[in-house]
Every structure is written in structure tokens, then in C-alpha cells.
C-alpha positions in Angstrom: 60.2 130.7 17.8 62.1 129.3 14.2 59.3 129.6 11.0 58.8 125.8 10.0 57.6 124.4 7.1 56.7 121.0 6.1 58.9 119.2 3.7 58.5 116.2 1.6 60.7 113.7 1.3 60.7 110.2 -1.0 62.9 107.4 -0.8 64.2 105.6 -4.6 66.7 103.4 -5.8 70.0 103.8 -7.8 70.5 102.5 -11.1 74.1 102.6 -12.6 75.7 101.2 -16.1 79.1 101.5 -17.1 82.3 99.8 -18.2 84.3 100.7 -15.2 85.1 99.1 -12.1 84.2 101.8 -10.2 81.4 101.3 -7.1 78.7 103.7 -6.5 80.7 105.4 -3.6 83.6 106.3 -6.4 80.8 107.5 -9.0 80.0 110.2 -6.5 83.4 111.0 -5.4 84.1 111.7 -8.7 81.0 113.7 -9.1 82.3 116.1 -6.3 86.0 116.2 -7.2 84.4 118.4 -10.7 84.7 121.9 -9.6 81.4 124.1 -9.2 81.4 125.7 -12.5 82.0 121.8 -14.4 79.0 120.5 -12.1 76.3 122.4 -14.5 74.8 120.7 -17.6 72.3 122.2 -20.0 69.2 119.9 -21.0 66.4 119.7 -23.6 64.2 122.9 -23.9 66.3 125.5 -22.2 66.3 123.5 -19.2 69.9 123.8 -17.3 70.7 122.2 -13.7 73.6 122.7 -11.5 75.2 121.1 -8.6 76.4 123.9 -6.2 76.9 121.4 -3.0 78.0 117.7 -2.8 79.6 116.8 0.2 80.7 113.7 1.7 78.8 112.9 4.8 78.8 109.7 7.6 79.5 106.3 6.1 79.7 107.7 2.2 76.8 109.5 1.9 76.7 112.7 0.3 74.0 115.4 0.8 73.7 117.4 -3.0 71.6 120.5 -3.3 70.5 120.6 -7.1 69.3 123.9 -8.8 66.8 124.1 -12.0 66.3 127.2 -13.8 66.1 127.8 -17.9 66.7 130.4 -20.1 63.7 132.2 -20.1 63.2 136.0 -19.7 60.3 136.3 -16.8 58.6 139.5 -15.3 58.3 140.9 -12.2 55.3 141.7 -11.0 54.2 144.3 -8.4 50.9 142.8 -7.1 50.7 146.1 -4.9 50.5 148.2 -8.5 49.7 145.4 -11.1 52.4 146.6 -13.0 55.3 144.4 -14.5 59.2 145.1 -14.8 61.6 143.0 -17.2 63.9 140.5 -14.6 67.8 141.9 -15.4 70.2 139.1 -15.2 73.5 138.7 -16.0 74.5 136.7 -19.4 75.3 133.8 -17.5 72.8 134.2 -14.6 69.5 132.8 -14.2 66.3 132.0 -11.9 66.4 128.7 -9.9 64.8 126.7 -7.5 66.8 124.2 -5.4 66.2 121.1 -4.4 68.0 118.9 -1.9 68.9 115.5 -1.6 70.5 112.7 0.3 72.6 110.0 -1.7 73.7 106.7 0.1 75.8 104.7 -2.6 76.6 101.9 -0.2 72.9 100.9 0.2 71.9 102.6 -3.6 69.7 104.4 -1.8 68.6 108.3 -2.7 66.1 110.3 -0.8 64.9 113.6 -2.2 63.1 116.7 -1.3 59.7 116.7 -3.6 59.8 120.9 -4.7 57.0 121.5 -6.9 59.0 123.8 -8.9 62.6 122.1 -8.5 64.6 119.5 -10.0 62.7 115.7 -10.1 64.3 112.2 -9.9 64.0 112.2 -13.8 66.3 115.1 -14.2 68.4 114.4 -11.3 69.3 111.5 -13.3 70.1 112.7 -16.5 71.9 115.7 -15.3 74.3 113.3 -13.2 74.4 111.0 -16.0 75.6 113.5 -18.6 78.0 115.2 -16.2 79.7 111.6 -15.8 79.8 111.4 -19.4 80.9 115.1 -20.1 84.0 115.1 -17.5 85.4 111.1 -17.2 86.2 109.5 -20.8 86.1 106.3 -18.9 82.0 107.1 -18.3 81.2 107.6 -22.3 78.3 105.0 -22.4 77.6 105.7 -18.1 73.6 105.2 -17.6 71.4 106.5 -14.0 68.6 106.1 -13.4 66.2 106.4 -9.7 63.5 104.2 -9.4 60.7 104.8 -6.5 60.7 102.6 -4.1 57.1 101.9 -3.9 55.3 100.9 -0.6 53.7 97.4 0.1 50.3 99.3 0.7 50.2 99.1 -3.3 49.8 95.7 -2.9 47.3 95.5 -0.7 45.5 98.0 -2.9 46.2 95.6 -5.8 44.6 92.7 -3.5 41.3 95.1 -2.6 40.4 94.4 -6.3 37.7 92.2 -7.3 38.1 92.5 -11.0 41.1 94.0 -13.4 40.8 95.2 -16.4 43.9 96.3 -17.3 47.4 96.2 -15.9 50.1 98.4 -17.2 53.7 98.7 -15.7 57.1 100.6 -17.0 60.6 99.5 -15.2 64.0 100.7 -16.2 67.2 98.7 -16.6 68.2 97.2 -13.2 71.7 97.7 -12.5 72.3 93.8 -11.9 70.9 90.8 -14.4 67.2 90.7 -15.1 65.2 88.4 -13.6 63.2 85.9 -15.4 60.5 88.0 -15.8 62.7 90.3 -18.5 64.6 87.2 -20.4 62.6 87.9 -23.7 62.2 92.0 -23.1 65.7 92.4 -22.1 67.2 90.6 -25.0 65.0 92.8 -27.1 66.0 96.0 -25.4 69.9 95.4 -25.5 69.2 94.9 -29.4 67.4 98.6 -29.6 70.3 99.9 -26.7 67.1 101.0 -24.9 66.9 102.3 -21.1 63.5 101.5 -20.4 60.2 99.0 -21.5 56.5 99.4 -21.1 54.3 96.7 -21.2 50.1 96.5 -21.1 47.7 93.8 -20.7 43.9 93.9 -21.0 41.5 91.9 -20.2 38.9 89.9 -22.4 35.6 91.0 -22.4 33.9 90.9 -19.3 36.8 88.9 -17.2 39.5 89.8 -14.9 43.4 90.1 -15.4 44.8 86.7 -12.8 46.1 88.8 -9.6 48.7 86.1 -8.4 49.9 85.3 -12.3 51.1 86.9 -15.3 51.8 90.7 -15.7 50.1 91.6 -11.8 52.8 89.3 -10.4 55.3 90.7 -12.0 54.4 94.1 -10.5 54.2 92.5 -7.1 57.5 90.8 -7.2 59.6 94.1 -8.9 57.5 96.4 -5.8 59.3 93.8 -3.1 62.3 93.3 -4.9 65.5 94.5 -3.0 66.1 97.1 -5.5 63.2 97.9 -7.4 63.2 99.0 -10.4 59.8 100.1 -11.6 59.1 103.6 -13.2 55.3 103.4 -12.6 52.4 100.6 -12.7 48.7 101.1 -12.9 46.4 99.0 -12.3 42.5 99.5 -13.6 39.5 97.8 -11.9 36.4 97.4 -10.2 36.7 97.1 -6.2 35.0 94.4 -3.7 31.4 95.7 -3.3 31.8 98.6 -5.9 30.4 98.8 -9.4 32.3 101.7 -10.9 36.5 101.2 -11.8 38.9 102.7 -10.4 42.6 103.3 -11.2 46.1 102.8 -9.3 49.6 104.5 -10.0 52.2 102.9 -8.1 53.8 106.7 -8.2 51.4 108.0 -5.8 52.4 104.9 -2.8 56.6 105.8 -3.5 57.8 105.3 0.1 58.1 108.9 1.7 57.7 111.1 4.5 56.7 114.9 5.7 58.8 117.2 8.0 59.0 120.4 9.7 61.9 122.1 8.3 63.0 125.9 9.8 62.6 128.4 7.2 64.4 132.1 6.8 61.6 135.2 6.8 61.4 134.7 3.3 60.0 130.7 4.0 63.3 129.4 2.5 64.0 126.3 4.2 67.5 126.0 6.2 69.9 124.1 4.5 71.3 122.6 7.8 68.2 121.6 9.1 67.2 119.9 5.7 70.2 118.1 5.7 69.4 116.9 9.4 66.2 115.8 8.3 67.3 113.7 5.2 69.8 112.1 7.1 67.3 111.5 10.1 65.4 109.7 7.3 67.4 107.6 5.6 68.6 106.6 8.5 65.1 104.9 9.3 64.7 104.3 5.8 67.4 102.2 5.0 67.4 98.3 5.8 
């Protein structure tokens, strides 16, 4: 019988800013025309990511295995001895873990394998986003970003509360207009050229934030909106027929679902099978 392990996977939404014509299905052609060796990008703090596999799939999609590793220097160590050996690498090798994802520019839809120690949506982004910049003049000012889409059980968690005390929410710039909820915050962020705004509301003394107005709206209308566009909300408060508060992240109710994936000996999950899976997914997924 195969070795199975189960997978994560969580469902967000594509973000993209530039001064071309081109649609999402282009961006990530172009992405996979670069050659291997062009698809790797050195971040902050060592960090460096590379794209080994994007290809095309069904209907535009393309399945992307991404690989984060730094610079470091680690050890080996025996736990049979105790004893520890220094990791010998080639100059332009270095320790990875992969992660695997699903893109479907049509519907700007991503779905991505959750690896504790591999590549997040965060650095997903920025690595694609300073490769398009790197290798296509006509991408010099190209922004990406992945917001989660967040599940309508957040909502009903928001609804559970009797009193809030404080509301907080983060979104990044949507790809299309901003609604009327952003007139004042978007004017202000295309003055400071800035990717993303915070915002957070207390409130008075003793009293309760209004859950159908104001800031707690605006959280429910960007988690049903077509394509969301929140980074994270939380929401702080005391519960129906509780006395002590309790907090909400909108990060931990992103859309998402767990698999059995085959694995090699060493518990390294099939890259067929994970691509199976992620497809399976999205397919479901997708509206």
C-alpha cells in the first residue's frame, strides 16, 4: 500500500498592477517562458526562492512548485551519536523546502500547499513580483499580491458577539477600483505609492463597536466580495452568555482543505499526486 500524508491546502485571490495590457493568463506565460536559472530571485535576509516547475495545465492554469532555502551554513546531526558535521554545498547550492501550488489566472484564483517550513503566499508574491520586474522592462512598476479568501463562518463568528471592543482590519490594493469604502484611504495611499492600509477602531468605554455599521461592515462586505482583498481582520469581544473577551483573526477561517497525498519512503509527497489534488480542489473551489 502507497505511504499517504495529509496535505493542506488554502484557496486566495490574485492581485495584479501594471501598465500593460497584458491579462493574468499572459503574466504567467511569461513567467514560464524565463528559463529555470532566470526564475530564482534573492530576497531580504538571505532568503532566495526559485521556480523550478511552471507548466501550463487545463483551461490556463498552471501548477508551480516554489523552493525556499537561504544562505545559511547548517549542521548535520547524527541523533544516533549526538555528534554534528558541517553541511558541504556547492557555491551556488543550497537547502530548500518546496512548496506547491495551483494558479488559475482566468478566475484569479491561487491555491497553495500550507509547508510549515516552505514558501508562504507573502513570498510567493514578492518573488513573482520581482521576477516580472527583473526580466520584462514593460513590468518595472508590476505589483502581486494573494489575498485569503476568508470563509463566511467568520461572519457568523462576528454575529456570535454580544459586545466589540475593538475591530482591526488590513486589505491590500484590489486590482480593480476601490469601492466606497476606500475613497478617502485610497486617495491617501496613491499619494504615499503604498501597497497596503491598516485601520483600527475601539470602542468607548464600556460600549460596543455597531456590528452592521462602520468599520465591522466593511470587514463583512470585503470577506463576500467577489475578490477579496483582505490581508487579515480581528475582531475583539465579549460573546453571548460569556464574560471573558475573546479574539478573531480572519487568517485562521481562509477557505482550505486537507488531503491524503502519496509520499516516497522518505515522506516526500508525490509531485503527481499533489498536482491531482490541487487541481481536484480548485476545481470545487472555483465558482
Amino acid at each position: 500500500m502507497p505511504k499517504r500524508i495529509v496535505r493542506k491546502f488554502e484557496v486566495f485571490a490574485m492581485h495584479a498592477h501594471h501598465e500593460t495590457t497584458d491579462t493574468y493568463v499572459e503574466l504567467f506565460r511569461k513567467l514560464k517562458s524565463l528559463p529555470r536559472e532566470d526564475r530564482v530571485v534573492d530576497l531580504a535576509e538571505e532568503l532566495v526562492v526559485g521556480f523550478p516547475i511552471v507548466e501550463n495545465e487545463e483551461r490556463d492554469r498552471f501548477f508551480v512548485q516554489v523552493v525556499e532555502g537561504d544562505n545559511s551554513n547548517p549542521l548535520v546531526l547524527n541523533r544516533d551519536t549526538g555528534n554534528t558535521r558541517e553541511n558541504i554545498l556547492n557555491e551556488s547550492e543550497l537547502l530548500s523546502h518546496a512548496t506547491h501550488l495551483l494558479f488559475d489566472p482566468r478566475n484569479r484564483r491561487a491555491v497553495i500547499e500550507f509547508v510549515h517550513r516552505g514558501a508562504k503566499a507573502g513570498v510567493i508574491s514578492s518573488s513573482i513580483e520581482e521576477l516580472m520586474r527583473r526580466n520584462f522592462s514593460e513590468y518595472k512598476s508590476f505589483r502581486f499580491s494573494l489575498s485569503p479568501i476568508v470563509q463566511e463562518n467568520f461572519i457568523a463568528e462576528i454575529n456570535a458577539f454580544d459586545r466589540i471592543r475593538e475591530a482591526a482590519l488590513r486589505v491590500t490594493r484590489p486590482n480593480a477600483s476601490w469601492s466606497d469604502h476606500y475613497t478617502d484611504l485610497s486617495e491617501f495611499m496613491e499619494e504615499s505609492d503604498g501597497d497596503k492600509v491598516e485601520l483600527n477602531i475601539k470602542a468607548q468605554r464600556g460600549e460596543s463597536l455597531k456590528k452592521n455599521r462602520g468599520i465591522v461592515k466593511v470587514i463583512k462586505d470585503i470577506v463576500r466580495d467577489h475578490q477579496p482583498y483582505l490581508d487579515d481582520a480581528k475582531i475583539t469581544g465579549v460573546r453571548e452568555d460569556e464574560e471573558n473577551e475573546t479574539t478573531i483573526h480572519a487568517k485562521k477561517h481562509v477557505l482550505h482543505t486537507r488531503v491524503a497525498v502519496e509520499a516516497d519512503d522518505a515522506g516526500v509527497p508525490k509531485i503527481g499526486d499533489v498536482k491531482e489534488k490541487l487541481l481536484r480542489f480548485l476545481r470545487g473551489s472555483v465558482t
